[in-house]
gemmi code that builds the backbone of each chain (N, CA, C; Angstrom):
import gemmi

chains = {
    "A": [
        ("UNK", (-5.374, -9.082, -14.377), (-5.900, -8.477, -13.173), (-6.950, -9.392, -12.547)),
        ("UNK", (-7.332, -9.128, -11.091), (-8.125, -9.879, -10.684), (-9.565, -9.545, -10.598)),
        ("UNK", (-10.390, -11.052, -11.075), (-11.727, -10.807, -11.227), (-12.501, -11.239, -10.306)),
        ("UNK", (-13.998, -10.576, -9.949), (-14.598, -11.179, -9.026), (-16.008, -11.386, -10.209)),
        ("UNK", (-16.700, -12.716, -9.789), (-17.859, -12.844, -10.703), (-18.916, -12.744, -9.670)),
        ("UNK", (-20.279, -11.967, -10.080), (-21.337, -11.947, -9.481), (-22.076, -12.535, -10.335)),
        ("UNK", (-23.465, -13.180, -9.632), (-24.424, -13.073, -10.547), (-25.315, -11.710, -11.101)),
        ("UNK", (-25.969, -11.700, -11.750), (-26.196, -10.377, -12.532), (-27.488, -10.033, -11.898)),
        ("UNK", (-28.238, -10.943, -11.544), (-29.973, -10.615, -10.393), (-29.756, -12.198, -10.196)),
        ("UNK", (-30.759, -11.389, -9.034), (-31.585, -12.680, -8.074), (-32.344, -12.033, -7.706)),
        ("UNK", (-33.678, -12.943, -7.255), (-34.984, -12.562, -6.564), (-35.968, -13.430, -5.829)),
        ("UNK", (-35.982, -12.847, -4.502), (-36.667, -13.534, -3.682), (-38.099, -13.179, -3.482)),
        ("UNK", (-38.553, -13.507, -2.437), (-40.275, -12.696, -2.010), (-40.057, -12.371, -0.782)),
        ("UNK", (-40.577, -11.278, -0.145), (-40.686, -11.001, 0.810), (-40.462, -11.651, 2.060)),
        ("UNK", (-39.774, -11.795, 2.998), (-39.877, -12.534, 4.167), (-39.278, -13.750, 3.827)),
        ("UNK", (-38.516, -13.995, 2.738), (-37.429, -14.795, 2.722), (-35.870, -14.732, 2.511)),
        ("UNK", (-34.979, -15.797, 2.519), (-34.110, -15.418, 2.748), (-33.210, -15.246, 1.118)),
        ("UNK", (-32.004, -14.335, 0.612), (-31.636, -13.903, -0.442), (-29.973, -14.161, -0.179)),
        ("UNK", (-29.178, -14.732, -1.440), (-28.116, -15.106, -1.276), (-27.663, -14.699, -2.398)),
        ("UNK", (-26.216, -14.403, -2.342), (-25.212, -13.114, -3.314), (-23.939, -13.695, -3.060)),
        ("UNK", (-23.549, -14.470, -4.624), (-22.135, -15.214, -4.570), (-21.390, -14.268, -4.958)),
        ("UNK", (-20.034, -14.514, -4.741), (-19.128, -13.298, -5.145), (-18.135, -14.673, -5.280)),
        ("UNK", (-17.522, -14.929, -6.726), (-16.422, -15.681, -6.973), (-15.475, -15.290, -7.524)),
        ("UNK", (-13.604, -15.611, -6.534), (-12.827, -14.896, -7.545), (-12.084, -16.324, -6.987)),
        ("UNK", (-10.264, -16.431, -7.775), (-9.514, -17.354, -7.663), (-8.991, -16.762, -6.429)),
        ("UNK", (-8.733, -18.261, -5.156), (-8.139, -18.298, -4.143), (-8.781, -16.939, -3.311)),
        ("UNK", (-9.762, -16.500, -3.568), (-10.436, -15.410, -2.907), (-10.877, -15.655, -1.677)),
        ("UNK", (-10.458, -17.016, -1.149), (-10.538, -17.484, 0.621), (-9.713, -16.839, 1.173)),
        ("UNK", (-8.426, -16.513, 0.422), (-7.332, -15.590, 1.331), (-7.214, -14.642, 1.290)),
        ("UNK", (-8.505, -13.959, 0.668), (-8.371, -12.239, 0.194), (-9.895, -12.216, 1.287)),
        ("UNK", (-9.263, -10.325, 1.878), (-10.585, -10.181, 2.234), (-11.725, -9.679, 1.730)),
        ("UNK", (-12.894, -9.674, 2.036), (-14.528, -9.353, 0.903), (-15.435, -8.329, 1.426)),
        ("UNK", (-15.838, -7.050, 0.699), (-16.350, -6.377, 1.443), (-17.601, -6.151, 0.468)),
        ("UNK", (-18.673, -5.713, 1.317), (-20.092, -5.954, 0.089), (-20.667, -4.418, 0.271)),
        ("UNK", (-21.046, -3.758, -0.941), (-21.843, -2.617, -0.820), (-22.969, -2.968, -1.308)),
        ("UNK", (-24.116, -1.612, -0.760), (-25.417, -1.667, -1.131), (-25.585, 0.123, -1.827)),
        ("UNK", (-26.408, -0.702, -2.973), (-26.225, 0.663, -3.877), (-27.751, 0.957, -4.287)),
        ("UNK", (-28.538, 1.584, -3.471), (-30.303, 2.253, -3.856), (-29.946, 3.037, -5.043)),
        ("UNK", (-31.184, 2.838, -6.167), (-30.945, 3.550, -6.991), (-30.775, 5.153, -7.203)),
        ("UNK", (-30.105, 6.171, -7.570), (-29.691, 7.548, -7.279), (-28.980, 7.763, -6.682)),
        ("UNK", (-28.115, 6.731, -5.082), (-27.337, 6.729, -4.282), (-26.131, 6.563, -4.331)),
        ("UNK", (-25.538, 6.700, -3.714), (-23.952, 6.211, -3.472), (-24.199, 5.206, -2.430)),
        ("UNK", (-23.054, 3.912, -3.376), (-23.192, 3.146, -2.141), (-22.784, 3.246, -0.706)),
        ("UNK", (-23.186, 2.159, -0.432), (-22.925, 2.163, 1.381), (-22.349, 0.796, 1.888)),
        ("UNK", (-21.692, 0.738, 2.502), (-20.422, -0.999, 2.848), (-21.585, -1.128, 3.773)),
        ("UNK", (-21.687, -2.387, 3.818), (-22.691, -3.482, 4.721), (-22.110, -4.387, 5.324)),
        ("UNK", (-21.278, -4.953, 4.838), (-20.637, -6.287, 5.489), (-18.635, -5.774, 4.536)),
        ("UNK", (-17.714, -5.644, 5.887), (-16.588, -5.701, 5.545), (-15.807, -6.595, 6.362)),
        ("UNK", (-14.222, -6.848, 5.461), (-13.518, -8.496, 6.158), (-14.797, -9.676, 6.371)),
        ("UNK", (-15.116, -9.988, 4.813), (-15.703, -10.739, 4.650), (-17.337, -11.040, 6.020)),
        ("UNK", (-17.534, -10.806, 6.913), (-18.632, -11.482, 8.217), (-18.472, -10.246, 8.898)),
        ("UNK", (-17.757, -8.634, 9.016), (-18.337, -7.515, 9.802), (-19.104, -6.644, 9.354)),
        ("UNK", (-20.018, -6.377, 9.966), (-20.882, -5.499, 10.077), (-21.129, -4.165, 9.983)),
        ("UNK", (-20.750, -3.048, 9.124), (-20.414, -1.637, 10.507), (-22.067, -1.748, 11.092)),
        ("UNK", (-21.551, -0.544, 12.209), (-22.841, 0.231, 13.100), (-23.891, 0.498, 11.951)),
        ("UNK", (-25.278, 0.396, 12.453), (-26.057, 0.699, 11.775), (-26.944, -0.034, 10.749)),
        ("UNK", (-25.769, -0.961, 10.123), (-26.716, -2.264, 9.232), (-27.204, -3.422, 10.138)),
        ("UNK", (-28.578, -3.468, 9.356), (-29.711, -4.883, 10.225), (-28.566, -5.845, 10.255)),
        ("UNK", (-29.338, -6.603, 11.770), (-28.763, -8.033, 11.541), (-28.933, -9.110, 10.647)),
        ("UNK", (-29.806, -8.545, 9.775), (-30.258, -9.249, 8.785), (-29.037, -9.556, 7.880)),
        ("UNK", (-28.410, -8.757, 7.647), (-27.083, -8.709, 6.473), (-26.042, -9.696, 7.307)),
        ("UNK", (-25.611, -10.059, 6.503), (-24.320, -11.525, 7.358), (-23.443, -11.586, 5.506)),
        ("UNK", (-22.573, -11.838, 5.964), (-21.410, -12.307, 5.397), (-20.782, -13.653, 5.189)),
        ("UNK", (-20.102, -14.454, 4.587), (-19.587, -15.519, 5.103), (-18.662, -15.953, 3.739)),
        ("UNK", (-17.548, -16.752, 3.861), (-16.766, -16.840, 2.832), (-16.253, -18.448, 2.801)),
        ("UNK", (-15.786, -18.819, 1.636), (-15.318, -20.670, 1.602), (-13.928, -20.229, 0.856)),
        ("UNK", (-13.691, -21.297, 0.598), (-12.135, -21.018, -0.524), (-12.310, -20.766, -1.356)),
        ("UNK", (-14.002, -20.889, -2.414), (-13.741, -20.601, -3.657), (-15.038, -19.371, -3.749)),
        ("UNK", (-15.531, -19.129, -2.553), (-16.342, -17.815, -2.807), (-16.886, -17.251, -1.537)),
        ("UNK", (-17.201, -16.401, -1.907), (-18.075, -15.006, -0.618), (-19.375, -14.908, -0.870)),
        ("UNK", (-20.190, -14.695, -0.064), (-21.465, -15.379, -0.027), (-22.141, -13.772, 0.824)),
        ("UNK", (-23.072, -13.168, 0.253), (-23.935, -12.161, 1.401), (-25.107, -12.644, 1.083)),
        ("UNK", (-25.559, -12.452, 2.782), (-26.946, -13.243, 2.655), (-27.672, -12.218, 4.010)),
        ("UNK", (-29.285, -12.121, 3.145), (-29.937, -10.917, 3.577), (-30.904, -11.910, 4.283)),
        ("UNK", (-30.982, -12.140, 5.289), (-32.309, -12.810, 5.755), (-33.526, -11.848, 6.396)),
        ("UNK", (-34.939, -12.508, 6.034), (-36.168, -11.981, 6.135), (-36.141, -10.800, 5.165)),
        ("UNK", (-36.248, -10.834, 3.859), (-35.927, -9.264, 3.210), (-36.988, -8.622, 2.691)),
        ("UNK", (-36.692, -7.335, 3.140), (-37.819, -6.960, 2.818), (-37.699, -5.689, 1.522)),
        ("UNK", (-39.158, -5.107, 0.979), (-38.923, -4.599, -0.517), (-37.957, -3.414, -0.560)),
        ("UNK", (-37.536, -2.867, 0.962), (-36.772, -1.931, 0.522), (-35.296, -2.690, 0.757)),
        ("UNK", (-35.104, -3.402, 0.484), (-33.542, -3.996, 0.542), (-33.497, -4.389, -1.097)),
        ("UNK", (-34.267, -3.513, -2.037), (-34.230, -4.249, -3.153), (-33.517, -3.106, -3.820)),
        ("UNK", (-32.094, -3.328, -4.473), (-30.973, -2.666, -4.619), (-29.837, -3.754, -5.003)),
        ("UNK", (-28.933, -2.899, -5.859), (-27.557, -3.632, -6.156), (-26.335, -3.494, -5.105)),
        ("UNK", (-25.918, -5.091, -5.688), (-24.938, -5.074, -4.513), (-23.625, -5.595, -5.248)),
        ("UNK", (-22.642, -5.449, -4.678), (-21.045, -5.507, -5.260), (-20.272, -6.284, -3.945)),
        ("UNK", (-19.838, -7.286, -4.407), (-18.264, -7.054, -3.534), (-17.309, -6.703, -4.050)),
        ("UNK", (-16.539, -6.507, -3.332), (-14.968, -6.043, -3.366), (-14.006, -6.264, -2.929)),
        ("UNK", (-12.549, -6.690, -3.110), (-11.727, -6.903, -2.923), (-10.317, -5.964, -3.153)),
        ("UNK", (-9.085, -6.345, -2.222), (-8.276, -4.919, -2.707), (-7.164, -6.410, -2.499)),
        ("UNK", (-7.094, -6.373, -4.257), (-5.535, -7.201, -4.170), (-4.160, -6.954, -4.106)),
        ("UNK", (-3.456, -6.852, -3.318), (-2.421, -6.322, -2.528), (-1.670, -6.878, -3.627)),
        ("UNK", (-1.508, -8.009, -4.309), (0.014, -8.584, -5.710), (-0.101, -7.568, -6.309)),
        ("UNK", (-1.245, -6.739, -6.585), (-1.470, -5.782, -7.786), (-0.878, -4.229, -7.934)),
        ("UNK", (-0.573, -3.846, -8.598), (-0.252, -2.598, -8.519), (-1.631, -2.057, -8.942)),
        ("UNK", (-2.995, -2.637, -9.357), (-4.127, -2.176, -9.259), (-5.205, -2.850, -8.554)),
        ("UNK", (-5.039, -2.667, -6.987), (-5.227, -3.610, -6.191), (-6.637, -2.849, -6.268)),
        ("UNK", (-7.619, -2.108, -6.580), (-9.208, -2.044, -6.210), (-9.883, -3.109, -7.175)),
        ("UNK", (-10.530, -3.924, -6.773), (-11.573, -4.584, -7.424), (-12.610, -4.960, -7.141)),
        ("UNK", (-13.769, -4.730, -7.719), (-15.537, -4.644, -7.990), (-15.753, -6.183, -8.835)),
        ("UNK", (-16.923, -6.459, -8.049), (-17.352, -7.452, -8.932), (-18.537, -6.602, -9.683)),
        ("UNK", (-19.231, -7.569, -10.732), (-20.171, -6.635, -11.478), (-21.323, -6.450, -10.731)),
        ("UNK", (-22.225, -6.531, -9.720), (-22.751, -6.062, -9.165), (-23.742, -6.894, -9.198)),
        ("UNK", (-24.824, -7.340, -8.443), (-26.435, -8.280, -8.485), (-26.994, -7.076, -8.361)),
        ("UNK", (-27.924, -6.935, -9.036), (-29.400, -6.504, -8.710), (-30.871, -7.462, -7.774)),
        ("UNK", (-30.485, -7.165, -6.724), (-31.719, -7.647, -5.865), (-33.280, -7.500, -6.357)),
        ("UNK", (-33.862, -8.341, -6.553), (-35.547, -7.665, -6.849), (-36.308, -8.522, -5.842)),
        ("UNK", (-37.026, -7.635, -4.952), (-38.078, -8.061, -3.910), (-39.644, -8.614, -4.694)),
        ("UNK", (-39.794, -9.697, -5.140), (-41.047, -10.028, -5.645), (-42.567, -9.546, -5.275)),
    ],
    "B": [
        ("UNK", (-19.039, 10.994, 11.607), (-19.161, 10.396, 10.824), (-17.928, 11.424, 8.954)),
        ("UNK", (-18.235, 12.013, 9.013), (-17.601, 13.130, 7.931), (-18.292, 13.050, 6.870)),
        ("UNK", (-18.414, 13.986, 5.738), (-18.720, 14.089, 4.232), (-17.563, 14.623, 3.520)),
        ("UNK", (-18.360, 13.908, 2.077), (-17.188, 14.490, 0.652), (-17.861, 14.888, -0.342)),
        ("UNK", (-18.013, 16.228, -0.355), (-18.131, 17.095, -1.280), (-17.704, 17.046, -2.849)),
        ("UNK", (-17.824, 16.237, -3.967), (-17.185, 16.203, -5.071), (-17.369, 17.380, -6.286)),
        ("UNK", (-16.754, 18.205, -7.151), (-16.855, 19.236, -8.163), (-16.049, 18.898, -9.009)),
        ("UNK", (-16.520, 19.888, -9.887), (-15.470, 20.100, -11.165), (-15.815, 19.098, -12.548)),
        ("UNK", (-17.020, 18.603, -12.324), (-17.764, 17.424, -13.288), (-18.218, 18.199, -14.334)),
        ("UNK", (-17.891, 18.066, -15.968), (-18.936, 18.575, -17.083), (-18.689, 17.871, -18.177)),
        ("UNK", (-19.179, 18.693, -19.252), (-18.782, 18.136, -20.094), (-17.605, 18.732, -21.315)),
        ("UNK", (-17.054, 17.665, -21.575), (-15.536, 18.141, -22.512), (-15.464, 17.326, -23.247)),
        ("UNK", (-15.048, 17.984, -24.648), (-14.633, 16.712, -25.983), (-13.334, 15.761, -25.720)),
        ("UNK", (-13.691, 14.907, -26.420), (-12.787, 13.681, -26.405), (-11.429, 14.234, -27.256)),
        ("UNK", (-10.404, 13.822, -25.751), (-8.855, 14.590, -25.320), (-8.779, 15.778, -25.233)),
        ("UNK", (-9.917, 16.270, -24.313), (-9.479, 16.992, -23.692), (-9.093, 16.980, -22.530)),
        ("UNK", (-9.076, 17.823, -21.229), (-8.655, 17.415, -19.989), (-9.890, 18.415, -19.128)),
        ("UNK", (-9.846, 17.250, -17.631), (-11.187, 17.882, -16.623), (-9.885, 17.906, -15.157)),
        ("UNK", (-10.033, 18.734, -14.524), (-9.765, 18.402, -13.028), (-11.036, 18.362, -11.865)),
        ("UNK", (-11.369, 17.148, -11.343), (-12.460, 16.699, -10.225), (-11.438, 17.325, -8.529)),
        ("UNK", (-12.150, 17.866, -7.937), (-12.152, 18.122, -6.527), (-13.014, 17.505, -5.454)),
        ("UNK", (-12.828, 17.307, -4.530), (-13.111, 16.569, -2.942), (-12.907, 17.431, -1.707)),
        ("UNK", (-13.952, 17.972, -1.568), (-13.774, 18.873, 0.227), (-14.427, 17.738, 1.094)),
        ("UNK", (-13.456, 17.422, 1.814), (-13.623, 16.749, 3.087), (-13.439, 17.551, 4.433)),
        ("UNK", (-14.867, 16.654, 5.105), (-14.828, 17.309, 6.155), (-15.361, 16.591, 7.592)),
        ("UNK", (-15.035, 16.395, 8.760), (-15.116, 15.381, 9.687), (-14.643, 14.282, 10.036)),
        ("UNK", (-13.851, 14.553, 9.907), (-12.235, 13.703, 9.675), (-11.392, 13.680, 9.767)),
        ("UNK", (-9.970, 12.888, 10.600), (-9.023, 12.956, 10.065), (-8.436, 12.742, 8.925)),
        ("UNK", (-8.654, 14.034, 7.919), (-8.210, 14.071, 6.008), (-6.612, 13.589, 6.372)),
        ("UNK", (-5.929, 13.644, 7.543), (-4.424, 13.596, 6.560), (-4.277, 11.823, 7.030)),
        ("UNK", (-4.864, 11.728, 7.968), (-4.834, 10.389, 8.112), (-5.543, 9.543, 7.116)),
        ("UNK", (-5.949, 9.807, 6.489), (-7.179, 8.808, 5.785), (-6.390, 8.641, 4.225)),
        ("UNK", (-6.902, 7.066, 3.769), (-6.657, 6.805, 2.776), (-7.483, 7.559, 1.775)),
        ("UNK", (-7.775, 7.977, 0.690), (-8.414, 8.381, -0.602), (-8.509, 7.922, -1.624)),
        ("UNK", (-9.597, 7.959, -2.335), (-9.911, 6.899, -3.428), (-10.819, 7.976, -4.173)),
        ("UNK", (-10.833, 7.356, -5.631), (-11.528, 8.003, -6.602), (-12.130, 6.732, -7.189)),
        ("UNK", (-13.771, 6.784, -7.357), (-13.983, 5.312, -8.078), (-15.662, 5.962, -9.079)),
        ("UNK", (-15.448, 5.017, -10.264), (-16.802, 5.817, -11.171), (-17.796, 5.075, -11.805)),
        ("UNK", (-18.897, 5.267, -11.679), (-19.309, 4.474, -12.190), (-20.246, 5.239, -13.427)),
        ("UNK", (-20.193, 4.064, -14.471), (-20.933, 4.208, -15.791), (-22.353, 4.485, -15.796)),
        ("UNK", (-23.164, 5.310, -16.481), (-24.651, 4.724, -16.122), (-24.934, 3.711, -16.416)),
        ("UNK", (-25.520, 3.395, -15.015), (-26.168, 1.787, -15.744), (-25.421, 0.878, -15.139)),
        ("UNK", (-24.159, 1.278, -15.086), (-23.280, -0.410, -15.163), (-22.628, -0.409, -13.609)),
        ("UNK", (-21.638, -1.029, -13.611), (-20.967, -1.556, -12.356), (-19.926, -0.322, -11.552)),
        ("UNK", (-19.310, -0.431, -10.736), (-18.603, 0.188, -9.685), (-16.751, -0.175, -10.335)),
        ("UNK", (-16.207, 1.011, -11.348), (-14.703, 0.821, -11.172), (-14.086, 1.833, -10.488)),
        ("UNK", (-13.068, 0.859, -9.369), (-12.371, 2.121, -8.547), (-11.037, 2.023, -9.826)),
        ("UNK", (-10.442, 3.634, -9.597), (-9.803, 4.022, -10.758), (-8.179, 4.588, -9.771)),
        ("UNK", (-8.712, 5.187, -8.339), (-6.961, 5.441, -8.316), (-7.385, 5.619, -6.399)),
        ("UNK", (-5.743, 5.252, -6.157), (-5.621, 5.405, -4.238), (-4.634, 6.480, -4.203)),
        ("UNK", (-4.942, 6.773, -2.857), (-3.974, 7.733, -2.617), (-3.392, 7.693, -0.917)),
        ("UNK", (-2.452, 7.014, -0.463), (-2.151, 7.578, 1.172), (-2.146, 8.590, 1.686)),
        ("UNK", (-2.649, 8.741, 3.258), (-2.551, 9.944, 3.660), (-1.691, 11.103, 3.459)),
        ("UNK", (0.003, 10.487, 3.576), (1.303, 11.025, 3.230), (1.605, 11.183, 1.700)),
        ("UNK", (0.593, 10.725, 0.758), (0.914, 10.779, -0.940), (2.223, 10.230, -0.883)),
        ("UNK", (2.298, 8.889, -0.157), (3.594, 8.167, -0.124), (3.367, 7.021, -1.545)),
        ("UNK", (2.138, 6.550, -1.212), (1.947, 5.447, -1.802), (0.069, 5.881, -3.283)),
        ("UNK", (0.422, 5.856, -3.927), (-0.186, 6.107, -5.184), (-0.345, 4.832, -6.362)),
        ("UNK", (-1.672, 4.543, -6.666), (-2.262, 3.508, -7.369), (-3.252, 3.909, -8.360)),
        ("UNK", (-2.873, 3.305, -9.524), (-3.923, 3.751, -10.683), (-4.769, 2.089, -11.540)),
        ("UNK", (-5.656, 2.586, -11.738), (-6.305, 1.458, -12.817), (-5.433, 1.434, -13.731)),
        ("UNK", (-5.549, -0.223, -14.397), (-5.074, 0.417, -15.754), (-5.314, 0.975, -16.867)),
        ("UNK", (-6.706, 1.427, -16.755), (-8.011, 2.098, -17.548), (-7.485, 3.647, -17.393)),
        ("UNK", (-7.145, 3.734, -16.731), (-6.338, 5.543, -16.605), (-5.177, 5.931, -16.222)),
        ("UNK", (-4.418, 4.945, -16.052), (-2.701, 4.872, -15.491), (-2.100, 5.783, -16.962)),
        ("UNK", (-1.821, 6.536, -16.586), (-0.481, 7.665, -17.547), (-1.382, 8.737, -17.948)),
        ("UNK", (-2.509, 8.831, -17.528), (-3.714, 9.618, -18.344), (-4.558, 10.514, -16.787)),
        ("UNK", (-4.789, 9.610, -15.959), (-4.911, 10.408, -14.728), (-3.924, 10.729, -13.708)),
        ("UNK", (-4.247, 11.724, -12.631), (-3.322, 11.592, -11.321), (-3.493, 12.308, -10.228)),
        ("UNK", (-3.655, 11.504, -9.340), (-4.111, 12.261, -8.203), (-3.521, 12.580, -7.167)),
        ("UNK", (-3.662, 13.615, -6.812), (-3.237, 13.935, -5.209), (-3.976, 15.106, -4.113)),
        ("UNK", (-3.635, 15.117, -3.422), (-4.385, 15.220, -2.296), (-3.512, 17.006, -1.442)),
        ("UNK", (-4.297, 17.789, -0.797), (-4.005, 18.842, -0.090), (-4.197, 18.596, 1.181)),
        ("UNK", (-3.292, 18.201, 2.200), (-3.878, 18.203, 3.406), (-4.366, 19.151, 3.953)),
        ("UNK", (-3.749, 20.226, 3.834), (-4.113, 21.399, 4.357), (-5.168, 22.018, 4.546)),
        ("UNK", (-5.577, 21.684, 3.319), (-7.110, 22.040, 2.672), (-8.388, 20.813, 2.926)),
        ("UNK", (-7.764, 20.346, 3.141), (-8.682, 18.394, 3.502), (-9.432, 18.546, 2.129)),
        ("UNK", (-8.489, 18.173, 0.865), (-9.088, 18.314, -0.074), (-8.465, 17.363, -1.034)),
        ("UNK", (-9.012, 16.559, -1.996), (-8.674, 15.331, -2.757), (-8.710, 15.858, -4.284)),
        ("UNK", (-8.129, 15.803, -5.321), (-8.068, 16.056, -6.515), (-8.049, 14.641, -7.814)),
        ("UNK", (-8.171, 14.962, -8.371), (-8.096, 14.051, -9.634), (-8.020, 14.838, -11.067)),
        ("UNK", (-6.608, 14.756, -11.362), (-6.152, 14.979, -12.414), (-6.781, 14.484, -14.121)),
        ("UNK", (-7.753, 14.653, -14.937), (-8.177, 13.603, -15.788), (-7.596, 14.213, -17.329)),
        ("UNK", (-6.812, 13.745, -18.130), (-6.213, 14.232, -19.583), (-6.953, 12.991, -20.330)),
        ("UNK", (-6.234, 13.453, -21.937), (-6.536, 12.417, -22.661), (-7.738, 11.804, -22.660)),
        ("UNK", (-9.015, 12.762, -22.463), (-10.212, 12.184, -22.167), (-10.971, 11.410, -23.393)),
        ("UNK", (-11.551, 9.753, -23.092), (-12.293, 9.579, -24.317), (-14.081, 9.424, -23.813)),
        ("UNK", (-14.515, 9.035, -24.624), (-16.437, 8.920, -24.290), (-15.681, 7.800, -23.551)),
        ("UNK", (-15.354, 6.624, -23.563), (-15.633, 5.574, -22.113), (-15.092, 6.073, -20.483)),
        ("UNK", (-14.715, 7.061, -20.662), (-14.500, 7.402, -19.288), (-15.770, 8.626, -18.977)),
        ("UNK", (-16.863, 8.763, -19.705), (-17.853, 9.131, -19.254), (-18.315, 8.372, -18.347)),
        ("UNK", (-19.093, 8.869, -16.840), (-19.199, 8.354, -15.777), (-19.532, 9.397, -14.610)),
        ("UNK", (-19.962, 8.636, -13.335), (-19.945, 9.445, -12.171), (-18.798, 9.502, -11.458)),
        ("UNK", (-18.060, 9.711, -10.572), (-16.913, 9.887, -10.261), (-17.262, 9.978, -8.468)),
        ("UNK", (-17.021, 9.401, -8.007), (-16.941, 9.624, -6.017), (-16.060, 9.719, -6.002)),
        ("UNK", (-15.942, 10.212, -4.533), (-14.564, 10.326, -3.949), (-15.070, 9.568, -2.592)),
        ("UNK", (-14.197, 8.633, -2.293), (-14.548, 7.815, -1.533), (-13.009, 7.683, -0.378)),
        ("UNK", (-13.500, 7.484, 0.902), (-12.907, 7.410, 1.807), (-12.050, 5.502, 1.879)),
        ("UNK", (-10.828, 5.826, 2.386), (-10.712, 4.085, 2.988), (-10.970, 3.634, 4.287)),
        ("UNK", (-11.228, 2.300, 4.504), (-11.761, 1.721, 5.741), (-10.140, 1.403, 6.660)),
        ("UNK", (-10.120, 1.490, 7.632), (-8.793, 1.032, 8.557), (-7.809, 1.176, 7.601)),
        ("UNK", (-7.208, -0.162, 7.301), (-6.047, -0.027, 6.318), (-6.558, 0.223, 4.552)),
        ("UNK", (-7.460, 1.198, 4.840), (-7.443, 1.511, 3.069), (-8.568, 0.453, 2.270)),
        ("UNK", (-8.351, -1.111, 2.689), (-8.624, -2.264, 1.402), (-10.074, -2.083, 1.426)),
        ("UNK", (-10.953, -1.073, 2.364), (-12.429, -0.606, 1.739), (-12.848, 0.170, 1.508)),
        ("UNK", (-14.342, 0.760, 1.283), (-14.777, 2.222, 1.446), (-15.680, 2.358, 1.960)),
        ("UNK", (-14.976, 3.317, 3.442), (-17.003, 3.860, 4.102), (-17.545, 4.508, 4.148)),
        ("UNK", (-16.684, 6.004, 3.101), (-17.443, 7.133, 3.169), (-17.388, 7.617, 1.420)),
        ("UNK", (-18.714, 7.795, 1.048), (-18.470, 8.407, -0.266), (-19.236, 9.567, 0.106)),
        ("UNK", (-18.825, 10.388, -1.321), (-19.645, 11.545, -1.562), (-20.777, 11.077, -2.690)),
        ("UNK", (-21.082, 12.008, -2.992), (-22.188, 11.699, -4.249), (-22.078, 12.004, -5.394)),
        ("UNK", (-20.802, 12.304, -5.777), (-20.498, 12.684, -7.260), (-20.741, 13.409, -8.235)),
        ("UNK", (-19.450, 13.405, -8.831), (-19.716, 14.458, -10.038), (-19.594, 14.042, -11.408)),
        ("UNK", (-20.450, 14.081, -12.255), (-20.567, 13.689, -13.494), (-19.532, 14.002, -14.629)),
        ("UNK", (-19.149, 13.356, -15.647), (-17.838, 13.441, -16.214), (-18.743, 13.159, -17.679)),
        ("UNK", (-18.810, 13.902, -18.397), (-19.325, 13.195, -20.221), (-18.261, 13.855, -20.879)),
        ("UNK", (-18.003, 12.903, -21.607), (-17.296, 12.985, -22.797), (-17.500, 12.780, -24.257)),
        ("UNK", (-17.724, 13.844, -24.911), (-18.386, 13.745, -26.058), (-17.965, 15.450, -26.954)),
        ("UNK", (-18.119, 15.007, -28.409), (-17.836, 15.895, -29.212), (-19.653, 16.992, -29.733)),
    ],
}
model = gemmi.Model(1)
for chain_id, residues in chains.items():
    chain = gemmi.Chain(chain_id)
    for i, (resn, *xyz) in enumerate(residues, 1):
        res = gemmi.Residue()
        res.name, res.seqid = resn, gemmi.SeqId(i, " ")
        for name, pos in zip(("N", "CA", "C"), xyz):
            atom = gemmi.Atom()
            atom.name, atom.element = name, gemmi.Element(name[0])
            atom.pos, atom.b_iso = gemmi.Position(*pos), 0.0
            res.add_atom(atom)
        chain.add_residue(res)
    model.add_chain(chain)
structure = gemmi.Structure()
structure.add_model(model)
structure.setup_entities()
């Protein structure tokens, strides 16, 4: 089945910028969608098809993808953006096409 | 925007069986893809099963393929999940989560219902 690798945390300081790899094989041709998960919450999609937006999330959140990974990147962040995040992918070869990467934990310094 | 209501979460010994429910509402329910996805405490996000609007097209993990099954009431704008053969690793939270355009995301969850499994 297909895997996506996250890193497990990262942490920035305030008012800088925070970056969230998401690596799977040939995952340039799959599309990438990123949730944000506050602790007690259900997550919430931030960035879907790899660079959209829905209504409602800062412009701060951006997306962006290469051939060998997916990239979310939070610029100017601040302590309440400090939360786990996942991408996801839905691999269509699969007859178990949902897949989660393991998730980053953001920490605002 | 719509909500999903999730029930039917407790606790039951290992192999036994739970059925989880989904009231949806603000939405086109028969149009919309459906998803069931759970997560562990603590740990990461596994989605576990899809469902098409028409219950044409049906997808399972392989963590619960022959053991769960889901389907859906349009009528009722209501989502189900079948769970047997229960062991402690499928203790978890359980959403019921909406799909994005063609299904391959999710933009609407509920907030879940808890699943323990234990003797």
């Amino acid at each position: 089945s297909y895997v996506l690798t996250q890193p497990p945390s990262v942490s920035v300081a305030p008012g800088q910028t925070a970056t969230i790899t998401c690596g799977g094989n040939n995952i340039g041709i799959k599309s990438v969608h990123w949730y944000q998960q506050m602790p007690g919450q259900a997550p919430v999609m931030v960035i879907n098809y790899d660079t959209d937006r829905p209504s409602g999330i800062p412009e701060r959140f951006s997306g962006s993808k290469s051939a060998n990974a997916a990239t979310l990147t939070i610029s100017r962040v601040e302590a309440g953006d400090e939360a786990d995040y996942y991408c996801q992918v839905w691999d269509v070869s699969s007859d178990h096409p949902g897949v989660f990467g393991g998730g980053t934990k953001l920490t605002v310094l | 925007q719509g909500q999903l209501v999730e029930s039917g979460g407790g606790l039951v010994k290992p192999g036994g069986s739970l059925r989880l429910s989904c009231a949806a509402s603000g939405f086109r329910f028969n149009d919309a893809y459906m998803n069931w996805i759970r997560q562990t405490p603590g740990k990461g996000l596994e989605w576990i099963s899809y469902i098409s609007g028409s219950s044409s097209t049906i997808y399972y993990a392989e963590s619960v393929q022959g053991r769960f099954i889901i389907s859906r009431d349009n009528d009722k704008n209501s989502l189900s999940l079948q769970m047997s053969s229960l062991t402690p690793e499928d203790t978890a939270l359980y959403y019921c989560v909406k799909g994005y355009t063609i299904g391959d995301a999710f933009d609407l969850w509920g907030h879940g219902t808890m699943v323990i499994v234990s003797s």
